[in-house]
N, C-alpha and C positions, 0 to 999 in steps of 0.2 A: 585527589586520586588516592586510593588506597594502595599498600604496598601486596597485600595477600590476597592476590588471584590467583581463581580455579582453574587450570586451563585442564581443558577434557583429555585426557591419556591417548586417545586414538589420533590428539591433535601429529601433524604430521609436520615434522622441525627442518623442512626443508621449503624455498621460496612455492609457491602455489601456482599457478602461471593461471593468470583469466586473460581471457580473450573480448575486447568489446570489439562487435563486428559492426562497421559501419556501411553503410552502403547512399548513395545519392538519393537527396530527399529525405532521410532521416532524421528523426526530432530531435535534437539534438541534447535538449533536456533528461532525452531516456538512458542517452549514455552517461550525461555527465554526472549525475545522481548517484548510480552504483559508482563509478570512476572515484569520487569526491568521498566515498563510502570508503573505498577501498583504501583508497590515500589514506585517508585519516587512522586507519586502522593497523595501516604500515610502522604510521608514526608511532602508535602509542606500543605496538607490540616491536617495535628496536628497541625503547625503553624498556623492555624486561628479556631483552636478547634474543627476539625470535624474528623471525627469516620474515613472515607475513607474506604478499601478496607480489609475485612480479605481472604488472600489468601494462598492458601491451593494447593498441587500436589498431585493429585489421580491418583491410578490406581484399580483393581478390587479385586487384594487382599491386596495390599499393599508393602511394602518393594522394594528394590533395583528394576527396572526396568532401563536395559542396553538401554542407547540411540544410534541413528546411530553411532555418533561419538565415539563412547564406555565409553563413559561417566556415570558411574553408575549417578541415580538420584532418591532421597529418594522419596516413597509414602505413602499416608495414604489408607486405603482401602475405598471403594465407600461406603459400609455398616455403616460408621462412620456417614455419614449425610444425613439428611432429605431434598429430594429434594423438598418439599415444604417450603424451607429455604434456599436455594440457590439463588443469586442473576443471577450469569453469570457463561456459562459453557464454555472452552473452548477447541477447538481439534486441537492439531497438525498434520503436516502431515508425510509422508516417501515416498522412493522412492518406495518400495514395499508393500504400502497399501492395494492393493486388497490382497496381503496374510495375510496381519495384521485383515483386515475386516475376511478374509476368516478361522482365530483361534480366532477370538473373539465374538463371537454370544451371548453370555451374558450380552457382555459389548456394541452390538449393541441393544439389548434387554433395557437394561439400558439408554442408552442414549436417546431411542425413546422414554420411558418413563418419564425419567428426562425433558428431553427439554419441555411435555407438562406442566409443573408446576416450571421450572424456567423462571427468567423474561427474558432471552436472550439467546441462544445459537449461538457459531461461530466458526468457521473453519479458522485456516491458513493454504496456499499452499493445498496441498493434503490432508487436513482434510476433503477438501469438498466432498471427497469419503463417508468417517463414515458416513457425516450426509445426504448425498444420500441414502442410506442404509440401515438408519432408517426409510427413509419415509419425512423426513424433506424439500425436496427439491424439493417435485413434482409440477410441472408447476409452477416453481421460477424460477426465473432471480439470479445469483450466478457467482463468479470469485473463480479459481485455479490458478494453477500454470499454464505458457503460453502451456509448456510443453506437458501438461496430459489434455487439454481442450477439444480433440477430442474424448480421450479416455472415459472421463466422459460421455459426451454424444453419444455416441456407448453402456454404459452401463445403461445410462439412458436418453434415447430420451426426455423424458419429460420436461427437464431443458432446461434454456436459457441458455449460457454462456453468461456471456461480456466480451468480449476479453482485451480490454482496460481497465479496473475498475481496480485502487489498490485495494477496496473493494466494497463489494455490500449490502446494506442493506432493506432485504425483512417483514416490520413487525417486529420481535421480532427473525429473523433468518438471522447472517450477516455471509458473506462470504469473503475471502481477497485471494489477489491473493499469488506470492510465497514466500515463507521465511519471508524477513524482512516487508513484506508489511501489517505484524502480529504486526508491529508497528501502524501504520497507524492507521490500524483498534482501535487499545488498544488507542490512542490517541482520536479517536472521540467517543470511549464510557466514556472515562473519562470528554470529551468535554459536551457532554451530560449532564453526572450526574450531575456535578459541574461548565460548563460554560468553554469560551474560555479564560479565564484568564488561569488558573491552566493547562490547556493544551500547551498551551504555557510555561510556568514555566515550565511542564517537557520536553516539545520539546528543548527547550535552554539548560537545563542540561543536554539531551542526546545529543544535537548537532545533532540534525535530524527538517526536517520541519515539521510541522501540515499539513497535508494532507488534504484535501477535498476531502468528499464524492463524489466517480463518477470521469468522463470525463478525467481522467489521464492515458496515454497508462503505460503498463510495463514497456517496453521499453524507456528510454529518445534517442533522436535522435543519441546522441553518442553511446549508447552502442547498438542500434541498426547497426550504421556502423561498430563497432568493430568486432559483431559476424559474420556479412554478408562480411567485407572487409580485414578481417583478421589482420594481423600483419602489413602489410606493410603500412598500411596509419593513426595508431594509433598516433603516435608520431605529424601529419597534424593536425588530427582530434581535440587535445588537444590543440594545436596554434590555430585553427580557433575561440572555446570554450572563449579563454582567449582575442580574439581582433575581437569579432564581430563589432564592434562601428567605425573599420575601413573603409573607404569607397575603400581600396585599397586590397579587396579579389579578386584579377583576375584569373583567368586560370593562367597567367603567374606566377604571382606571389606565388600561389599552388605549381605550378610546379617546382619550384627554389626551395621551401621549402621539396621539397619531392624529389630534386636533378636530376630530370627527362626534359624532355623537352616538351615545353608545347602541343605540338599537340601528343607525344605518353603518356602522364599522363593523359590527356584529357578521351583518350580510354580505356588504363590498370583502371582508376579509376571507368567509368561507368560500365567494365567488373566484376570491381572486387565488388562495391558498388550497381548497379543495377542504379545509379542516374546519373547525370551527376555532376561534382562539382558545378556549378553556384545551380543546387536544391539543393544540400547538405548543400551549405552556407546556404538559406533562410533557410531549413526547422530550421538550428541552432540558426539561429535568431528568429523564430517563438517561438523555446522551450524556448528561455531565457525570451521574450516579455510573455509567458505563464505565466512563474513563476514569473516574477514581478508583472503582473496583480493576480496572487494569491494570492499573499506575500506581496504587499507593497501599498501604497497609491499614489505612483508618478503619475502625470499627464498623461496621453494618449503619448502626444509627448514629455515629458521625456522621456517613456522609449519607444518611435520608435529611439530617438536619441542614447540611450545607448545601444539599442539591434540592431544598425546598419541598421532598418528599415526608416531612414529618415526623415519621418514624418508622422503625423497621418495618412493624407490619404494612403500612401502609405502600412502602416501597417495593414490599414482595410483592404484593396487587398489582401494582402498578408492571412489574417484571412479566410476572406471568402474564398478564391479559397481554403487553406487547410483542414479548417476545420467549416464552411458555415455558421460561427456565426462574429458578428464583436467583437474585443478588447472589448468596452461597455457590451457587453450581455454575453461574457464570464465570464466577472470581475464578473456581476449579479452572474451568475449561479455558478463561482467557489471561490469567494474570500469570505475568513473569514472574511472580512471589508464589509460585507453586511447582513443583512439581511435574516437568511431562510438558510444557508450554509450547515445547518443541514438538513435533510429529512422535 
């Protein structure tokens, strides 16, 4: 831990008050993620003397509120606090939302109202239905779960999705895509309040990365092959992961690993993944070359050499044809080691 942190001037030296609202049938995952975010973040900022987060689990009337997983989870009732005292509201999501919206019109009553006099309100996963609901979301740009993306916009044209965003931040109303990506989000409002130090400090203790706002598909390229390729190429898929930096990823050599022959693995593999494996490789290399330009300071062709991209040039090719920006102007737009990472 370092003793010399930044903390932003506009930071505000008094407790913060977020609200997680629960409601029956909720994931219960979505709350604990920012909850566990916030905690952590309590801690580290009493150790340099600051007030941090008072956090509080609401629901409309209070008491026991049965989550999806059947996890009872204690609440305080919404009538306890003044929402012109409220810092950050937050809303989980379920898989059966529109019926949770559809008995709760009080509490969507509520929350329309809340939102215009706390300093932020945000949605994980299928939260971003509630705050659809209230009105909060009309002609915003907003991420859910990959899932329920159509559905949202089927019930409210008016919205952008972004399919890709871990989260989306519109003004004072942020949106995050599924489950844990409730982290993410709880990460860059803590990043905000208190600076990229303290964000860090709980990123390492939770053993999750600091996220940047924007440009991050849901999806990472592996679990994208796993859900489209099923079972049989999983066990591949995790070797290629652990030795991209090899210059020896051929068809052939796939194909021995996946115990096939190389001209009928060739076929089963683009049948079964939609790609061929020569694209599967790069796009693997592209996602590692991502997250080091996100994560670390290494030089350009440092990490074309460790992410089995070659060299720089070659890496830039590979950047533009997938994603039409070079290495340099990604690192701009996505690395916390710059400048503006934040909105």
């Amino acid at each position: 831990m370092t003793n010399t942190v930044q903390i932003p001037p506009e930071a505000v030296y008094q407790k913060r008050l977020v609200l997680f609202l629960a409601f029956p049938g909720m994931c219960m995952l979505d709350l604990a993620g920012p909850q566990t975010v916030f905690w952590s973040a309590c801690r580290w900022l009493g150790e340099r003397g600051l007030p941090g987060y008072d956090r509080r689990t609401v629901s409309l009337a209070g008491g026991p509120v049965q989550t999806l997983e059947g996890v009872p989870m204690h609440t305080l009732p919404l009538s306890d606090f003044d929402p012109t005292q409220v810092d950050t509201i937050i809303v989980p999501g379920s898989p059966w939302i529109e019926q949770a919206i559809a008995q709760s019109q009080e509490l969507m009553e509520w929350l329309r109202a809340a939102a215009g006099q706390a300093r932020r309100t945000a949605s994980v996963c299928s939260g971003a239905f509630m705050l659809a609901q209230a009105g909060l979301l009309n002609g915003k740009r907003a991420a859910t779960h990959w899932g329920m993306s159509d559905r949202l916009v089927e019930l409210h044209p008016t919205i952008e999705i972004d399919r890709d965003a871990i989260f989306v931040r519109q003004g004072n109303i942020w949106t995050s895509a599924g489950v844990t990506a409730g982290i993410d989000l709880s990460l860059a409002m803590v990043e905000m309040d208190y600076g990229r130090q303290i964000a860090l400090e709980v990123a390492r203790e939770l053993v999750v990365f600091v996220k940047r706002p924007g440009g991050q598909a849901q999806f990472s390229s592996l679990l994208r092959a796993q859900i489209k390729g099923g079972e049989g190429f999983d066990e591949l898929h995790l070797w290629l992961t652990a030795n991209l930096a090899s210059d020896k990823l051929t068809v052939e050599v796939m194909a021995q690993k996946a115990n096939m022959s190389p001209r009928n693995f060739a076929r089963v593999y683009k049948e079964k993944t939609g790609r061929t494996p020569a694209k599967a490789v790069e796009l693997f290399r592209l996602e590692a070359a991502r997250r080091m330009l996100e994560e670390s300071e290494r030089q350009l062709d440092q990490i074309a050499v460790l992410c089995g991209l070659g060299d720089e040039n070659r890496m830039r090719v590979t950047f533009q044809r997938n994603l039409g920006v070079s290495p340099s102007e990604y690192r701009q737009r996505f690395s916390g080691h710059t400048a503006g990472a934040l909105e």
